[in-house]
C-alpha positions in Angstrom: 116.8 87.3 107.9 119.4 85.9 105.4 118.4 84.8 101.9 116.1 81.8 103.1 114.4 79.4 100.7 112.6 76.2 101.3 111.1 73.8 98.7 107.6 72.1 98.9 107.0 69.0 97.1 103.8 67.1 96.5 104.8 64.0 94.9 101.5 62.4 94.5 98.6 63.0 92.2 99.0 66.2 90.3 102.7 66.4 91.4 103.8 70.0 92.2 107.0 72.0 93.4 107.0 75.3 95.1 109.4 77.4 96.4 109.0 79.6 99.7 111.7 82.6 99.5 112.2 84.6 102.8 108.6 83.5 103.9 107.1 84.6 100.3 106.0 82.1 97.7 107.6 82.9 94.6 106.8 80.1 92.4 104.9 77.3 92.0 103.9 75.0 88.9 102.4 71.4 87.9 104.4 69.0 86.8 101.5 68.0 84.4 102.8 71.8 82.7 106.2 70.6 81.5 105.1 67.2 80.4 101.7 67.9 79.0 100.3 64.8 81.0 96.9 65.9 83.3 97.1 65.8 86.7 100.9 64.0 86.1 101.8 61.4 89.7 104.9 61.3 90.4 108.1 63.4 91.6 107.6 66.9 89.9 111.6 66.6 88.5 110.7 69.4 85.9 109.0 71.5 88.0 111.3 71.7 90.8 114.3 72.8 88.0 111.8 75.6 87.0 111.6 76.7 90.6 115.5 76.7 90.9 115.7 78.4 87.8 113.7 81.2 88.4 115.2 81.7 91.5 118.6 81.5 90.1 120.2 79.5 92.7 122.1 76.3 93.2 120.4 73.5 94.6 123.0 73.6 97.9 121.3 77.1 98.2 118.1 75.5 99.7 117.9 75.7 103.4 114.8 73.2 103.6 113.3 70.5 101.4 109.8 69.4 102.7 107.9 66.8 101.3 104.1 66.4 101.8 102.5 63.0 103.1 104.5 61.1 105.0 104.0 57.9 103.1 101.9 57.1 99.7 98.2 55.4 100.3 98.9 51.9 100.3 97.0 50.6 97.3 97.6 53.3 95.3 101.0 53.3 95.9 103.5 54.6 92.8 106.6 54.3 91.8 107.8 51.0 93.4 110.5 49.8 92.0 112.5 47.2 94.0 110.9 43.5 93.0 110.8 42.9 97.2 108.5 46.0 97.6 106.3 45.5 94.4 105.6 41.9 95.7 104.8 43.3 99.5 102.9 45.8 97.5 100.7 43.2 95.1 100.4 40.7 98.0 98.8 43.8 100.2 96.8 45.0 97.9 95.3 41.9 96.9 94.3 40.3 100.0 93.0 43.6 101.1 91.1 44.4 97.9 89.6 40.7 98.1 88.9 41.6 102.4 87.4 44.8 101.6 85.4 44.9 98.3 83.9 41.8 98.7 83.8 39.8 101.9 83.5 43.0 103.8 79.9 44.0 101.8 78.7 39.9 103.6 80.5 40.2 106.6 81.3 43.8 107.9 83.3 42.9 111.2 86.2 42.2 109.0 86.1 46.2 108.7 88.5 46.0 111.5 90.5 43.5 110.0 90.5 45.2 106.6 91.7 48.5 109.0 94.6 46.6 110.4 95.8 45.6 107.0 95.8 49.1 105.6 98.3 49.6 108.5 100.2 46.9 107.8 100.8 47.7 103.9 101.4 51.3 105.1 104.2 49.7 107.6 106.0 47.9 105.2 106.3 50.3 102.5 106.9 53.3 104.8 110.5 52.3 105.4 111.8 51.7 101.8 109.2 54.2 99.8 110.0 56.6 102.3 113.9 55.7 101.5 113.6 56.0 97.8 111.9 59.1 98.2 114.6 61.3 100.5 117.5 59.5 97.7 115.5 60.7 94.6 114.8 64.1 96.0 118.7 64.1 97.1 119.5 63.0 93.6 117.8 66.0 91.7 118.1 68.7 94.4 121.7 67.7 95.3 120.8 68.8 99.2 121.9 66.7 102.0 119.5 64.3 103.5 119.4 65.8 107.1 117.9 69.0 104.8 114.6 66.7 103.4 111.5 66.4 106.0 108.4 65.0 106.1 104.7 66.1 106.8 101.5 64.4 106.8 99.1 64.7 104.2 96.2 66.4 105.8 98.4 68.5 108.0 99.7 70.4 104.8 96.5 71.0 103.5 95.5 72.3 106.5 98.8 74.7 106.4 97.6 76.0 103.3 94.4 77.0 104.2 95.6 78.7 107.1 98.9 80.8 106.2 97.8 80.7 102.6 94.8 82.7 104.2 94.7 86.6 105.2 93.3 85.8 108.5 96.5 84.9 110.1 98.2 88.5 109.1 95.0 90.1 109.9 95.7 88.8 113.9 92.8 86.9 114.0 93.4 84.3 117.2 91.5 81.7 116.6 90.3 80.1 113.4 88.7 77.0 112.4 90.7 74.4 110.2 89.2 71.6 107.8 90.1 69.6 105.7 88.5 66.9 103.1 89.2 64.9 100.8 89.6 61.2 98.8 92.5 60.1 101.6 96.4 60.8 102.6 98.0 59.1 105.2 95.0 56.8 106.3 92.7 59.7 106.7 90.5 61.2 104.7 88.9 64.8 106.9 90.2 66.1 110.0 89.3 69.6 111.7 91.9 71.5 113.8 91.6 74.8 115.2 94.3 77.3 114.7 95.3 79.5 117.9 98.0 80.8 119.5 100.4 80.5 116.7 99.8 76.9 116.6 97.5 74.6 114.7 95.8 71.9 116.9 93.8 68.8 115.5 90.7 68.0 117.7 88.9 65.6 115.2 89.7 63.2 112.2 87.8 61.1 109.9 89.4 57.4 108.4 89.8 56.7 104.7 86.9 54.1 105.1 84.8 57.1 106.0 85.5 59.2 103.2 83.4 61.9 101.5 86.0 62.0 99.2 85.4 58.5 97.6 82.0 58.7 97.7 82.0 61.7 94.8 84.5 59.7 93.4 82.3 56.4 92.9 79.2 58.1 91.9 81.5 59.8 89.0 82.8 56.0 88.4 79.2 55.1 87.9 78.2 57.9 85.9 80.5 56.9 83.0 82.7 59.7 83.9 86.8 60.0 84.9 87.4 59.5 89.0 89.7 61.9 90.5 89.0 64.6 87.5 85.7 64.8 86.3 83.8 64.9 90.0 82.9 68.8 88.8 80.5 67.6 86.1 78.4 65.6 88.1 78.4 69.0 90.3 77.3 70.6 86.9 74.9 68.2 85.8 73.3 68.3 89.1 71.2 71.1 88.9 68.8 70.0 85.6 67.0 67.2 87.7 64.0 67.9 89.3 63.3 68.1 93.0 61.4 65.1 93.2 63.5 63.0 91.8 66.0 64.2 93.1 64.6 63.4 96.6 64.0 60.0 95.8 67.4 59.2 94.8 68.2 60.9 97.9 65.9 58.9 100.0 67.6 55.8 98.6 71.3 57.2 99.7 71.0 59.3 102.6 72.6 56.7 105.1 75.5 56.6 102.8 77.3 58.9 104.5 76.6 60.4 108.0 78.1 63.0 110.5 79.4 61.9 114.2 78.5 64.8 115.6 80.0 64.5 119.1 83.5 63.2 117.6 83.4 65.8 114.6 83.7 62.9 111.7 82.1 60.9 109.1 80.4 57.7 109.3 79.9 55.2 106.0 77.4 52.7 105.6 80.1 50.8 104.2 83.9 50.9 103.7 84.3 54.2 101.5 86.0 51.7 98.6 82.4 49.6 98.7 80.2 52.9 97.6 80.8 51.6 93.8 79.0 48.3 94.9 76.0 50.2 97.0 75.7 52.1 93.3 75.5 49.1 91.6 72.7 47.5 93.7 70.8 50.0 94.2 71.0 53.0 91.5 70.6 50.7 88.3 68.1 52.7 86.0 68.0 55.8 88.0 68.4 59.1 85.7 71.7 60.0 85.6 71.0 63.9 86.2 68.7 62.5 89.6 72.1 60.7 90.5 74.1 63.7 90.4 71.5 66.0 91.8 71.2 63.7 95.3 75.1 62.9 95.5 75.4 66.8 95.2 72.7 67.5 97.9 74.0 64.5 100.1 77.7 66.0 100.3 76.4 69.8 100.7 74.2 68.7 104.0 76.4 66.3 105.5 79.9 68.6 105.1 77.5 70.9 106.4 76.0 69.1 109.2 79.8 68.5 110.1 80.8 72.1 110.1 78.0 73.4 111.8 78.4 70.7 114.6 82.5 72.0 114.5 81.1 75.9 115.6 79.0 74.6 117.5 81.7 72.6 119.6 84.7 75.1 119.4 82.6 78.9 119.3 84.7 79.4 116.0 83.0 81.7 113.0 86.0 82.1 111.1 86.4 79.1 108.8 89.2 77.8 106.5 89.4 74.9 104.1 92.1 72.5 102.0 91.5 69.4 100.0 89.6 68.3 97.6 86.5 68.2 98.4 86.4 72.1 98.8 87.0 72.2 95.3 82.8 72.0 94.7 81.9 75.5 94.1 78.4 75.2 95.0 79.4 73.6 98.7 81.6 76.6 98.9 78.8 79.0 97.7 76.5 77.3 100.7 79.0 77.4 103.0 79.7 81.3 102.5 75.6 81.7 103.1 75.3 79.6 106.1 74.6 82.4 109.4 76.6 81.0 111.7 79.9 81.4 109.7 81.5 85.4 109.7 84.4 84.4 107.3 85.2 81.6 104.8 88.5 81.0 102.7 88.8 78.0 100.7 92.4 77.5 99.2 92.9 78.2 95.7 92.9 74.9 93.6 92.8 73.3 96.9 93.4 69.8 95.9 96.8 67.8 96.6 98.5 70.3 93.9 98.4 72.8 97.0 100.2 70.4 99.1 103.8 72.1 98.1 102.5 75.3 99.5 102.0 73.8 102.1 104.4 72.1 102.6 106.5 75.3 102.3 105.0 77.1 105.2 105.2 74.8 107.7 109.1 74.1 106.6 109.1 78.1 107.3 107.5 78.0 110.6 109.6 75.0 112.0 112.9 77.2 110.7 111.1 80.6 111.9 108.8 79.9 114.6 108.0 83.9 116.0 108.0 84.5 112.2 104.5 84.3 109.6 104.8 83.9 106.0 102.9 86.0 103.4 99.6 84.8 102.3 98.8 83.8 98.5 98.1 87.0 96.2 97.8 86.0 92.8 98.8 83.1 91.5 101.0 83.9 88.6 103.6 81.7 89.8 104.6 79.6 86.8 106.8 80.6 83.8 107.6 83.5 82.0 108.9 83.5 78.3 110.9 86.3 76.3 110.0 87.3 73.1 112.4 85.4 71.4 110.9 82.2 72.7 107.9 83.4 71.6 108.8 84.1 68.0 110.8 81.0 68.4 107.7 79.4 68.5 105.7 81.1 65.8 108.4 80.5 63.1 108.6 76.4 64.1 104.9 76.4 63.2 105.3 78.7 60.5 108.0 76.5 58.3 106.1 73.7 59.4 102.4 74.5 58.4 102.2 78.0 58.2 98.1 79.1 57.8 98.5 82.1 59.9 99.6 85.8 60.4 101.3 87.3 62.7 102.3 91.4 63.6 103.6 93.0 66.8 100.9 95.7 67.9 101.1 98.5 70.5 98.2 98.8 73.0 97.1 95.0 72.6 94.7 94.7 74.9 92.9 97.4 73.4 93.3 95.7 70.1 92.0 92.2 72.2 89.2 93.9 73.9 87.8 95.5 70.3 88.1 91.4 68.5 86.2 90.7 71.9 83.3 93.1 71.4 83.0 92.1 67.7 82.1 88.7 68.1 85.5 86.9 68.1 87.2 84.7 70.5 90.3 85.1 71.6 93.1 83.6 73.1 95.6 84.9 75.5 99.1 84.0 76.6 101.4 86.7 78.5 103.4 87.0 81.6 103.5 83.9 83.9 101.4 81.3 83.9 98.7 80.6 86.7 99.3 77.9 89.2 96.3 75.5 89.6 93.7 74.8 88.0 91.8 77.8 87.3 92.9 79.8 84.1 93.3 83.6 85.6 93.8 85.3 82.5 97.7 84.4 81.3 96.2 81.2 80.1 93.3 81.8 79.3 90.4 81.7 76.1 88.0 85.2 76.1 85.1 86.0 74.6 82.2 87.9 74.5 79.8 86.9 77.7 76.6 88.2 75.7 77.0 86.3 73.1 74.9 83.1 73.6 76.7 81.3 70.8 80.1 81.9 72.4 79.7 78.8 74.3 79.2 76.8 70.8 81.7 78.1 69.3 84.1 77.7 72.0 83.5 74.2 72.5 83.1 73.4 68.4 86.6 75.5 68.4 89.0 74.1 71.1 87.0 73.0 74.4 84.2 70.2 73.5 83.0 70.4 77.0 80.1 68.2 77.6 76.8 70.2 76.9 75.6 70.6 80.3 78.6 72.5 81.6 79.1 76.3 81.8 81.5 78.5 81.4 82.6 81.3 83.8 83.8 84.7 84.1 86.0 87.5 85.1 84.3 90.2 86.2 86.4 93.9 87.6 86.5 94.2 91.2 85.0 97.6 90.3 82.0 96.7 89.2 81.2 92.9 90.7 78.6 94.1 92.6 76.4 94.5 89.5 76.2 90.9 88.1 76.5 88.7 91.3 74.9 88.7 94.9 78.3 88.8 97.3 78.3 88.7 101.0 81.8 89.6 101.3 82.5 87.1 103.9 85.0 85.1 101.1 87.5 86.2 99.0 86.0 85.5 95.0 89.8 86.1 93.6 90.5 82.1 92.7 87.3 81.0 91.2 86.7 79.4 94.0 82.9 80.0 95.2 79.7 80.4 93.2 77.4 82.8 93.7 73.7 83.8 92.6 73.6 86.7 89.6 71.7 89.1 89.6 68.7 88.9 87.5 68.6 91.9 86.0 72.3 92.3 84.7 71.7 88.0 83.4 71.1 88.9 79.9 75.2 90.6 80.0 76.9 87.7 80.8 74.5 84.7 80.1 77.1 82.6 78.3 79.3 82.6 81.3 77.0 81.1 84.0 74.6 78.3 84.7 72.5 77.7 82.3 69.8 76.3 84.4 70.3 77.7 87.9 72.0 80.8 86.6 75.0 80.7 89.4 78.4 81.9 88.4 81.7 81.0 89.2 83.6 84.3 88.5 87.5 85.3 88.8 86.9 88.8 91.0 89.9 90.8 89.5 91.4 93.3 91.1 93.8 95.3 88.7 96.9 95.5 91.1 96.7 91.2 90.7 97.2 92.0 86.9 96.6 95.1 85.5 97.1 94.4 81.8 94.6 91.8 82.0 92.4 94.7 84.1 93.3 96.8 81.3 91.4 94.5 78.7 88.4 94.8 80.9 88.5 98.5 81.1 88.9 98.9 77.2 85.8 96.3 76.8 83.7 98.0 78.9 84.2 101.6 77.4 83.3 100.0 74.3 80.2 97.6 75.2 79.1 99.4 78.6 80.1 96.1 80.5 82.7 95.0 82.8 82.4 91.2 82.4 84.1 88.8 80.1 83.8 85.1 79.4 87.2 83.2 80.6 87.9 79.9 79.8 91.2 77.8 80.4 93.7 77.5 77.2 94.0 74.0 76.9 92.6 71.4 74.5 89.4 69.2 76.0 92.3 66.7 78.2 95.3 68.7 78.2 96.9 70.3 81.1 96.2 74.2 80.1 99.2 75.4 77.7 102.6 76.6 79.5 104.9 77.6 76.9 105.0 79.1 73.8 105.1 76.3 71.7 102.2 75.1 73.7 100.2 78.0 72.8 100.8 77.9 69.3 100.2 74.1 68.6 97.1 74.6 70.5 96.1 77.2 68.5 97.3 75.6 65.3 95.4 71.9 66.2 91.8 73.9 67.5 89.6 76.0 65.7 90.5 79.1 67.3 90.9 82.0 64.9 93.1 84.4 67.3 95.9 83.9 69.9 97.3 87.3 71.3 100.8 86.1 73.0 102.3 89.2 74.8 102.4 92.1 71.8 101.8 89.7 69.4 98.9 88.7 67.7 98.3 85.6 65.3 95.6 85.1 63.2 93.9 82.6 61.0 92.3 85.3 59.1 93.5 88.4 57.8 94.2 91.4 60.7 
């Protein structure tokens, strides 16, 4: 095979580039990185120069450009520019808004007329959006337009999950496909089953169905961020009680069903009316009861749903994209359920994914008799030399100075001692993580004993809302100690939560649950990063455990840091009293 490489784009929410080189991703980075904006919409410019950077080639050196869903949702629609498709845009929007949030809740036959509007808004802006789109991608990338494809939003999650997964390598023949999320080209869940090189839809659900915007209304209502904060009502969820739970559970239980025969989801009402059905009929319920059913009304229907999808197709072997599969405690029950033999839920498996892949299936349609390599580790952002790092240092230096700085030798022995004396530390080195789990490289440590870590983390940098925990990273070597693991998943990705163990609890109590005592650990292996193995290995010679508290290196808001200038302001605007940054350390008090 000649030098191939082939671009993936997600140009929607949390806009990402990736690039795929001779069937290997080799990088891969948010937008939201670069221009320290969360979760950043829009074409991922910046990120797609990074990936053409590291590569070090010309943009005529791409073979492939392929850019995920096929056209954006309708009424959510970005980036229109032209006055004719901003007023086939408002006009669309508008009528169906009026149509479906409120003459649809009195009369819900227009559901089909509501249906045949989203189509028509998605007709007229295909054409011209999907114009702009290949010209603006042509613009930056400089490759010809018969280069720059299209696939369809659920498709390329559901390309993720499979070649992203170690299933396909391993030459398992048949493997069951889902996907789930908020919507993407008119849908909003499909399942497909992967066999004979091929991946085959057999089911789909419709935006107005969607699980998706269900978890996003009840966040709505709670007060909290849609489309970013649906993982604190997930954490807030366990503190109510059972019965009350129930109750608010009783109340919303027809709110979303499961068709078992076709494989989809059935609303009560049009997925963008589950704000109103809160309104009427959750006013004055506990907020933590709210959570707690919402939580347990997702878990059994998505469950309900994949059960059904065994049952139908025979298939044990399970993977899963979108953002949905994001809740670590439907992953966690999906993992336990008997009927499954293997689960792999994409890293970060929301639409930042979407570039990935987007990149494999641009492989596959190049190499067809061909399989790219599955996802590793994610280190797939930026690297920085030690002159950008002192670079960095010195800016903040002359500007406020307050700090000291030395090059050490053996720093993560010098880390892993602050560590087991109480102090927090932060940590920047080698590339950054893509997604949006910190993995180490990015990443705020402390001491998981220490009750009073999770204080002063949050007083420090974090202020994260008092009911939410933190997690760890636990060695590979030793995992088995602090948490119950079926091995049927893969716990690399802090992706799944799982039960610890009661009698290693008291270890790591600061990075878990404090209420249910579930975890949501990084598993590391030390070939995935050795030095930042290393810093578990020195810990654990010191305190007798293998476990550390790891929480992302970002202010409360803020996309977790990138460069080194990031680093440094963050550590220069937050309370923390340490940053170790490759061989350097910095301190706020005297080393």
């Amino acid at each position: 095979m000649k030098n191939n490489y082939i671009l993936g784009i997600n140009q929607g929410h949390n806009a990402t580039a990736a690039l795929l080189h001779n069937g290997k991703i080799i990088a891969c980075v948010s937008e939201e990185r670069f221009r320290r904006i969360k979760n950043y919409s829009g074409t991922p410019t910046k990120a797609i120069d990074f990936c053409l950077r590291f590569a070090k080639i010309k943009p005529g050196d791409l073979d492939l450009v392929v850019i995920s869903s096929i056209s954006p949702p309708p009424l959510l629609a970005a980036g229109v520019k032209s006055k004719k498709s901003s007023l086939v845009y408002s006009f669309t929007k508008n009528i169906y808004g009026f149509l479906t949030e409120d003459v649809e809740m009195l009369i819900p036959q227009l559901s089909y007329l509501n249906d045949f509007l989203y189509k028509l808004g998605g007709y007229l802006f295909l054409k011209n959006t999907k114009e702009k789109r290949v010209a603006e991608i042509k613009r930056i990338t400089g490759v010809s337009k018969d280069k720059i494809i299209f696939l369809d939003h659920h498709s390329t999650h559901a390309y993720s999950a499979v070649y992203g997964s170690p299933f396909v390598k391993q030459k398992i023949k048949r493997i069951l496909v889902f996907t789930n999320d908020a919507e993407g080209d008119g849908l909003s869940a499909t399942v497909s089953i992967y066999e004979n090189g091929r991946i085959r839809k057999i089911a789909e659900t419709k935006i107005r169905n969607s699980v998706g915007y269900f978890y996003y209304a009840i966040t709505q209502y709670l007060g909290l961020k849609p489309g970013e904060h649906e993982y604190k009502v997930m954490g807030l969820a366990p503190y109510a009680h059972d019965k009350d739970r129930d109750r608010i559970f009783d109340i919303m239980k027809d709110w979303l069903l499961v068709d078992k025969k076709n494989l989809s989801f059935k609303a009560k009402v049009h997925s963008h009316n589950f704000i109103k059905l809160c309104q009427k009929y959750l006013a004055e319920k506990r907020f933590d009861s709210i959570a707690a059913a919402s939580q347990k009304l997702v878990e059994d229907r998505m469950v309900e749903w994949i059960f059904a999808s065994i049952k139908k197709t025979g298939v044990k072997i399970i993977v899963a994209g979108g953002g949905v599969f994001k809740n670590v405690k439907l992953n966690k029950m999906i993992t336990e359920l008997p009927k499954v033999d293997k689960y792999f839920v994409f890293p970060s498996p929301g639409d930042e994914s979407n570039a990935i892949g987007a990149c494999y299936y641009g492989f596959l349609e190049m190499f067809p008799k061909k399989l790219p390599e599955p996802v590793k580790d994610l280190y797939l952002g930026p690297s920085y030399t030690e002159g950008d790092i002192l670079k960095a240092i010195n800016i903040y230096k002359r500007k406020v100075g307050g700090f000291t700085f030395k090059k050490v030798g053996n720093i993560e022995q010098k880390v892993a001692r602050l560590l087991s004396n109480g102090e927090i530390v932060a940590r920047f080195e080698g590339r950054s993580e893509w997604g949006d789990r910190a993995l180490g490289n990015r990443s705020i440590l402390a001491d998981p004993k220490n009750r009073k870590s999770v204080e002063i983390i949050n007083k420090m940098i974090k202020a994260r809302d008092f009911w939410m925990p933190f997690a760890p990273v636990i060695s590979s070597d030793y995992s088995d100690v602090y948490i119950y693991d079926n091995k049927k998943t893969n716990g690399d990705y802090m992706m799944i939560a799982y039960d610890s163990k009661e009698k290693e609890r008291d270890n790591f109590i600061a990075a878990m649950h404090a209420y249910d005592k579930t975890t949501r650990p990084q598993i590391l292996k030390k070939e995935n990063n050795p030095k930042y193995h290393k810093i578990l290995e020195h810990f654990k010679k010191i305190t007798g455990h293998g476990v550390l508290l790891n929480t992302s290196f970002n202010i409360h808001g803020e996309p977790i840091v990138c460069s080194p200038y990031d680093a440094v302001d963050t550590f220069m605007r937050s309370g923390l009293k340490y940053l170790a940054m490759e061989d350097f350390i910095l301190s706020k008090k005297r080393l």
